[in-house]
N, C-alpha and C positions, 0 to 999 in steps of 0.2 A: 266583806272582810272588816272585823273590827280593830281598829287600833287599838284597841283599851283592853285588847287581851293578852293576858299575860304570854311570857314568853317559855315555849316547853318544846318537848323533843318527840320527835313521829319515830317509832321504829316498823320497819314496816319488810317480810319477806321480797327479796328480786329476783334471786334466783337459786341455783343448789348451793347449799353453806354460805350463803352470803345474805346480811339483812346490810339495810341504809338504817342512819339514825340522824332525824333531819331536827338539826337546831335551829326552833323557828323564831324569828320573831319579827310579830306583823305593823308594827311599827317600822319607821326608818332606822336602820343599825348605825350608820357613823354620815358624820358632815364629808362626806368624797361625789362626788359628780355624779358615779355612777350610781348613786342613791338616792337620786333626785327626783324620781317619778314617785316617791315613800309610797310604795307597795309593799313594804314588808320586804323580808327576803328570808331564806333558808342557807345552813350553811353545813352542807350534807357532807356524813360518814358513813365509811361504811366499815365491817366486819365479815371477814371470811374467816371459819370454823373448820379446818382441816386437821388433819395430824399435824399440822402445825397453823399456828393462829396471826393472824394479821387484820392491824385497824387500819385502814386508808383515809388520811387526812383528818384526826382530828379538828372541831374547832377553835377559834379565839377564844382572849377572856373570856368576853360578856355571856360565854355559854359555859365556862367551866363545871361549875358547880352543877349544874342539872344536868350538862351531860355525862357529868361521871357515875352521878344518880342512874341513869336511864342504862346506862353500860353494864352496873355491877346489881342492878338486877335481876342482867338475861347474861351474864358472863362475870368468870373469876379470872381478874385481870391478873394475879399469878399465875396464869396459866398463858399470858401473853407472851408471844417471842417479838412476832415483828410490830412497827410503826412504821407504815410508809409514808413518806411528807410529798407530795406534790410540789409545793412549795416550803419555803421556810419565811415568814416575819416576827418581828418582833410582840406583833398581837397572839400569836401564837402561846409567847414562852409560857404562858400560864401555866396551861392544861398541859401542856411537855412534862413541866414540871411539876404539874400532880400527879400527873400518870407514871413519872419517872418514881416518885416518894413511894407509891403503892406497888410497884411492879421495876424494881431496878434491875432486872434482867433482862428488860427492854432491848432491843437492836434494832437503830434507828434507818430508813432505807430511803435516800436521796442522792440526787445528782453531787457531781460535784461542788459545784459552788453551795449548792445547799449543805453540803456538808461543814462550809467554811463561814453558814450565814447561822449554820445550829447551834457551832463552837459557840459564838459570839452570844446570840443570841441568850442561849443556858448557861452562859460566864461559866464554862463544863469543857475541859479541855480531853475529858477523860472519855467521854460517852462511846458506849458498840456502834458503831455506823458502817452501813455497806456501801459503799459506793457505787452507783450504775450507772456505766458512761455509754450505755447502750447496745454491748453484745454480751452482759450479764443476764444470767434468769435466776429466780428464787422459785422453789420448789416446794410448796405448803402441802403437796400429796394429794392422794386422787384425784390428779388431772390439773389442780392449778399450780400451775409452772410458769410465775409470772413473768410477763416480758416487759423492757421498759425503753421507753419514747424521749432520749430528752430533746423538749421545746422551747429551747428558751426566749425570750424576750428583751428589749432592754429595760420593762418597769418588772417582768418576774425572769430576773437572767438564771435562776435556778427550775426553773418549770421543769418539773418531770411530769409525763403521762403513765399510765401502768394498762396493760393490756392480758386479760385471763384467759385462755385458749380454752379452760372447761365451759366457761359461761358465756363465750362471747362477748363481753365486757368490756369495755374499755375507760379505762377512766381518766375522764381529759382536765383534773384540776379546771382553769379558769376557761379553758377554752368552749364552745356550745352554751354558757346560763344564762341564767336571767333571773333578776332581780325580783320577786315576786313569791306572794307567800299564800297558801291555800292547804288543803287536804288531797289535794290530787298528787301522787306518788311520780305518775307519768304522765304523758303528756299528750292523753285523749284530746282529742278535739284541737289537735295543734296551734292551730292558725288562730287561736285567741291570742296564742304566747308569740306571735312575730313582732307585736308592735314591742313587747320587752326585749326578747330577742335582738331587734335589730338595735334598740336603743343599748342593749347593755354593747355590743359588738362596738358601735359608734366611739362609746365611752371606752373602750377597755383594749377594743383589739385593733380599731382603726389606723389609730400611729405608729401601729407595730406589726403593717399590710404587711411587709416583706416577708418575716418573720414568720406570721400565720400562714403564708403561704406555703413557706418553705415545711410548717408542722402537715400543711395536709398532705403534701406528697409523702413526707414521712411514713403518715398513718393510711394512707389509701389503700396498703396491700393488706391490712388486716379484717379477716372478715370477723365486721362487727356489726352485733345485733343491737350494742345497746350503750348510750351515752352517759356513762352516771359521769355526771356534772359537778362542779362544787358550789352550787347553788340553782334555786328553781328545780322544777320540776325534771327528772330523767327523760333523754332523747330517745324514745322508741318508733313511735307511730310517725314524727313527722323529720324519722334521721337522714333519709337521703336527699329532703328538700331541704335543710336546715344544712347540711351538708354543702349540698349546689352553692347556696344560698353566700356561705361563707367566703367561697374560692368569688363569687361576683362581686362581691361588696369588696374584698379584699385586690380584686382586679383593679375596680375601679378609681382605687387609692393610688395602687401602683399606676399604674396609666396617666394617672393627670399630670400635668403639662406645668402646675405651678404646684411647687413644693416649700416647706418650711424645714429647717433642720432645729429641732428642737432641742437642747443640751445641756443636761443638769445633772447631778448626785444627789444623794438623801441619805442621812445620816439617821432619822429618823422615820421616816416616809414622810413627813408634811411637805416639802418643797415634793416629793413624787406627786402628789397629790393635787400643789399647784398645778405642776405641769400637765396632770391628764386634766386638769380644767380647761384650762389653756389650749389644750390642742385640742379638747372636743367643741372650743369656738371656731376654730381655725377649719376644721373639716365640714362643720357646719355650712361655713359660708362655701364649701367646694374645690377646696387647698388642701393639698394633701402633707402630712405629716411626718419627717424622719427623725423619730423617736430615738435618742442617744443617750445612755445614761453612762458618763465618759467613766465611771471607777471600772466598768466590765468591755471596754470597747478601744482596741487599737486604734493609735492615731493615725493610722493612714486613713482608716476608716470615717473617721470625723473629719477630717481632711477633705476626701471625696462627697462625704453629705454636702459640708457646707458648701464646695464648688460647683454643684448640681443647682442648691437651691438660692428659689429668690429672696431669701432671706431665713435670719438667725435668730434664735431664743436660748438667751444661756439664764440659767439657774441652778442656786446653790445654798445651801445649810452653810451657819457660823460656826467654828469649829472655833472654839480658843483665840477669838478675834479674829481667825484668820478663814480663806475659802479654801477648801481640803484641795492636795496637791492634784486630784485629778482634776478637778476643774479648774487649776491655774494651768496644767499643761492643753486643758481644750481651750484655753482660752488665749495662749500664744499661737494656736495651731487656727485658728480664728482670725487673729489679727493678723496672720503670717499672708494666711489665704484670700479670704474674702476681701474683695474691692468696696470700696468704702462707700459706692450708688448703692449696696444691699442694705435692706431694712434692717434693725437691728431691736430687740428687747432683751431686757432683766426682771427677773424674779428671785425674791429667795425667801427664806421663813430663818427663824433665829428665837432663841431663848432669852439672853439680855442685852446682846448687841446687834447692829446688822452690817459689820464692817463688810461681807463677802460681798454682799449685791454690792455698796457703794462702790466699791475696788472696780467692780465688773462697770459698773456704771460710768466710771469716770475714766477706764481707759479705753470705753470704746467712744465717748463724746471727746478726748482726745485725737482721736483716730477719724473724728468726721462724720461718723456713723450718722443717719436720720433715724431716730425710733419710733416703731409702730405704735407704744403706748407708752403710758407713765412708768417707770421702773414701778416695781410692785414688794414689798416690803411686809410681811408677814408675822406678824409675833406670835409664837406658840404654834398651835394646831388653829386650821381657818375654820372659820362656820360660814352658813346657807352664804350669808350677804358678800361675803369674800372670796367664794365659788362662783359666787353669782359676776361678780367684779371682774375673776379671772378670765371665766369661757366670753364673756363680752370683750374684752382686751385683745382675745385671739380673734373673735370675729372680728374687730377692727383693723387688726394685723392682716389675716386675708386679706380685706376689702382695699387697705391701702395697695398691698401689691398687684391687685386685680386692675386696681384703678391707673396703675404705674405701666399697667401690659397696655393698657386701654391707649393709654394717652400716646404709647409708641407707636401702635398698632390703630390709627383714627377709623372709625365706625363708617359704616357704610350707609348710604341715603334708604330709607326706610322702603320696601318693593310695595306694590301694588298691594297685595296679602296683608304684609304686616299692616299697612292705614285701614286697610276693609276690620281689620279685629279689631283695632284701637278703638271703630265704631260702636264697639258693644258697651254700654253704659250703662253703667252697677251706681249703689246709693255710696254717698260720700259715711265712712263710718268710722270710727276708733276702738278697734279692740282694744282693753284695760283688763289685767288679769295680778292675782297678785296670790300666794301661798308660802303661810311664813315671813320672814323677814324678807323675800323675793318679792318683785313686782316689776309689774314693764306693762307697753303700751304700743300699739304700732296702728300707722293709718292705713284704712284696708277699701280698698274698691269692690274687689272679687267678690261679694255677697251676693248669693241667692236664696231663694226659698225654697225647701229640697221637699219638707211633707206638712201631711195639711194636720194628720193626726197619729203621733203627736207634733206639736207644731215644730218644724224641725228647719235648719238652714246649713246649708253651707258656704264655708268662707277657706280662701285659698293664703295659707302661709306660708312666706319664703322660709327656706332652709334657714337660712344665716340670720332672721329676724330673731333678738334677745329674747321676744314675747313665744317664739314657739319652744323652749322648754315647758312652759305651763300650759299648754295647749297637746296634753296626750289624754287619751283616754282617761277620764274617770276627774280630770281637772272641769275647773267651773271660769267662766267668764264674763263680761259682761260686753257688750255690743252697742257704742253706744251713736247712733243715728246720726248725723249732723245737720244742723237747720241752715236753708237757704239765706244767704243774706249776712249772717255774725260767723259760716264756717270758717274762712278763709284767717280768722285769728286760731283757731284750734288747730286748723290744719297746717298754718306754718310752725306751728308749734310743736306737731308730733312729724314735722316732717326733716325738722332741724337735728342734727349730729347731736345724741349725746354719751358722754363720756362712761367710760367702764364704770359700773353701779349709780350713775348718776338718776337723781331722784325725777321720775319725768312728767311728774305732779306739781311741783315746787309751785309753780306761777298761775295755776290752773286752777278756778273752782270744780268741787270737788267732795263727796261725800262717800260711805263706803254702802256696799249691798250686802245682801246677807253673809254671804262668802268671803267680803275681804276686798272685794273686787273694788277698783273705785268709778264711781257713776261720775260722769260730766253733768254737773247743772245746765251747764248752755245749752246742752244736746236739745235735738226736737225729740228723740226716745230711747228708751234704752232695755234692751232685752237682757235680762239674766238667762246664761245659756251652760247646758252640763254637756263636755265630749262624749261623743257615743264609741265614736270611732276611726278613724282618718286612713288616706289611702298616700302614699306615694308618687307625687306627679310631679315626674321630670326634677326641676329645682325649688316645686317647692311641695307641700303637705297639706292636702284636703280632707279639711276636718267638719266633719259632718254634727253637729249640736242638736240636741234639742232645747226648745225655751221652758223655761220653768217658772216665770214671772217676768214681767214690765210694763212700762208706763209711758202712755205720751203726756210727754211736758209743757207741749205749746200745742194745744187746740187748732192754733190759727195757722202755725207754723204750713213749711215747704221743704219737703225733703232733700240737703243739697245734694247733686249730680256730680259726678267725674266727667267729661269728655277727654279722652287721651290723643297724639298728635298719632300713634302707631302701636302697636302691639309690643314695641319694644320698649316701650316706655310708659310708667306709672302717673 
């Protein structure tokens, strides 16, 4: 896949009267979390052609212009009646609003709150809108009679699905994508698409297990052949394990034992934005996440999260100096509740001031709170390095409450088993990876040599380590050996706490490889290595490389060794 091509539209037949029109572009689309693997992504529409006419989900801006191109090609959008929104955002209004100038006949078809985020949205107090609260159908003729699903969330509290009983269709807006951009319409050969799959699920659907859960029961009793998605490839071939797949992942959020209540508004989506960063470090490390976005969520409700969990995340947008009324009321509902031993964090984004976070800041350090990380303070819209800042904040936040259960809960003497594996004795090494303004570092025992040709290894990364975002398929790294003798400065070095985007180079020699990567001079070698593929094991991520170039640095050198006291321990 080339990045360097330009960005254009796939229209392409699914099934009777229905084509998708996939706005691609294979490039990374916007600085948000879940865009961090830059594969590209698609941001799919589609078109049903009946006696009566209906677009499903047009795209954002950045595709206006060429998708209106590709539409009035193969249709006369005077001739459209409906627009159905899945969701509604403000990236949206563009194309609302060209579509609206060309075809003002328009009647727009979403959930409720979508209906109140459209208003806004099109500063359009006037617009046709249907509302479907869920025992509504739209009736386009010859057999599609649509039905609709609402799924809400608390980062898409307007999520409608739409379901077509001629086609077997279902169209689940965010739920099922993946981030990922190609020529393939569907999703032959499925199990290429798990490792986006699972990461886009991670990022998007994770902190909102409840939620998804409650959508699949919803949608179970529909017999559906086929997932058009609002991104990535259509769910055909690989729907009932992607399916499975959902209800597990989403189990095993709900089930964990430590939880985070995580609690903010957005005015504009950038603090949403922190927050899904935020909570996709927090799940990383194995903590699961209750996703609150207090403007759509009763307070009994936030009340019960935060009583549940072992700790709290509030964030919030500057509004007119001030933090918007709904997160002053979660934030009384906060301090009302929660006992002051729970961890506590702030986030917020802000245009020219940041009085909300401060507010938030300083009356819960009056309250006694301990905080899981630095308040976090945002200006404008974040980029790579400020994502990057955020999901490491969360994985800290986990690991402190992990370490809080630990110390109440003292560890048991190591059994016979766990000292026999400890025996196993891997090279002392440093993976160093770095893409974009991102970069991290972590010290790794777990290395083997996996093939002879081509020369290939594998190395075992924990969930929660900062360095396994860069470490998915089609990322590059470098591997770098440690010598007998001078390790033990490198290795306290990458074995020492460092802080949310803290540079883990600063004090280290230090050169870059071809990729970006940085090389350790002191190393005794160091292998440039490309992911192939990686597997899921238990809590952490076996990522298989091949080597594509390296160098021994010291002739004379000794490879340094790990010896561990147990298996339970690094």
């Amino acid at each position: 896949m080339s990045k360097n091509k330009p960005r254009d539209v796939q229209v392409f037949p699914i099934a009777t009267d229905t084509r998708i029109l996939r706005s691609r572009s294979w490039s990374r689309l916007r600085f948000e979390i879940e865009y961090a693997l830059a594969k590209g992504t698609t941001a799919n529409s589609y078109l049903i052609e009946s006696e009566k006419t209906a677009i499903i989900d047009p795209p954002g801006e950045t595709f206006t212009q060429i998708y209106l191109e590709a539409l009035q090609q193969r249709f006369h959008l005077e001739d459209l009646d409906y627009v159905i929104l899945g969701h509604v955002n403000p990236n949206r209004a563009a194309t609302l609003k060209a579509l609206l100038k060309i075809a003002p006949q328009i009647t727009f078809v979403c959930s409720n709150p979508g209906a109140r985020n459209l208003r806004a949205a099109l500063e359009n107090q006037d617009l046709q809108i249907l509302v479907m609260r869920g025992e509504e159908t739209l009736d386009l003729g010859n057999g599609h009679n649509l039905e609709f699903i609402p799924t809400p969330n608390p980062r898409y509290a307007d999520q409608l699905c739409t379901y077509d009983p001629q086609t077997e269709i279902l169209y689940t807006d965010k739920l099922f994508g993946a981030h990922v951009c190609g020529d393939q319409v569907f999703d032959e050969g499925w199990e290429v698409y798990n490792e986006d799959r699972r990461y886009y699920f991670d990022c998007l659907m994770a902190p909102h297990a409840r939620q998804v859960e409650t959508a699949l029961d919803k949608l179970v009793d529909f017999p559906v052949r086929m997932y058009a998605t609002g991104h990535g490839p259509l769910v055909r071939y690989g729907l009932i394990d992607l399916t499975k797949a959902y209800r597990e992942w989403s189990q095993q959020q709900t089930s964990a034992d430590l939880t985070v209540a995580l609690i903010y508004a957005s005015a504009y989506g950038n603090t949403a934005t922190l927050a899904q960063a935020i909570a996709r470090g927090i799940t990383k490390a194995g903590v699961a996440v209750e996703s609150i976005n207090c403007e759509f969520t009763e307070p009994e409700e936030i009340r019960a999260a935060v009583e549940k969990a072992g700790g709290f995340i509030i964030g919030s947008p500057t509004l007119g100096g001030h933090a918007p009324t709904p997160v002053q009321t979660a934030l009384g509902i906060v301090l009302s509740t929660a006992t002051n031993n729970k961890l506590a964090g702030a986030f917020g984004s802000f245009g020219w001031s940041g009085e909300a976070v401060d507010l938030i800041e300083s009356k819960l350090k009056d309250a006694g709170y301990r905080f899981g990380f630095d308040t976090i303070r945002v200006k404008f819209k974040p980029d790579d390095a400020t994502l990057q800042l955020c999901e490491e904040a969360g994985t800290d936040f986990a690991q402190a409450l992990k370490k809080a259960r630990k110390v109440r809960s003292p560890s048991q003497p190591a059994t016979n088993v766990e000292q026999a594996v400890g025996r196993i004795v891997g090279s002392l090494c440093v993976l160093t990876a770095k893409e974009g303004d991102r970069a991290s570092a972590m010290l790794a025992s777990w290395v083997s040599q996996a093939s002879f040709s081509p020369p290939g290894l594998t190395i075992a990364v924990a969930k929660d380590r900062a360095v396994e975002t860069l470490t998915h398929t089609g990322n590059k790294f470098v591997l770098n050996i440690l010598k007998e003798g001078n390790h033990l400065g490198l290795m306290k070095h990458f074995l020492k706490p460092f802080g949310p985007g803290q540079n883990r180079f600063a004090d280290v020699a230090a050169e870059e490889a071809e990729s970006g990567s940085p090389i350790l001079t002191d190393a005794l070698a160091y292998l440039e290595c490309s992911v192939q593929n990686r597997m899921e094991s238990g809590d952490h991520w076996l990522v298989y490389a091949t080597v594509e170039s390296g160098k021994l640095l010291d002739t004379d050198g000794v490879t340094a060794v790990h010896h561990r006291k147990s298996a339970t321990h690094y």
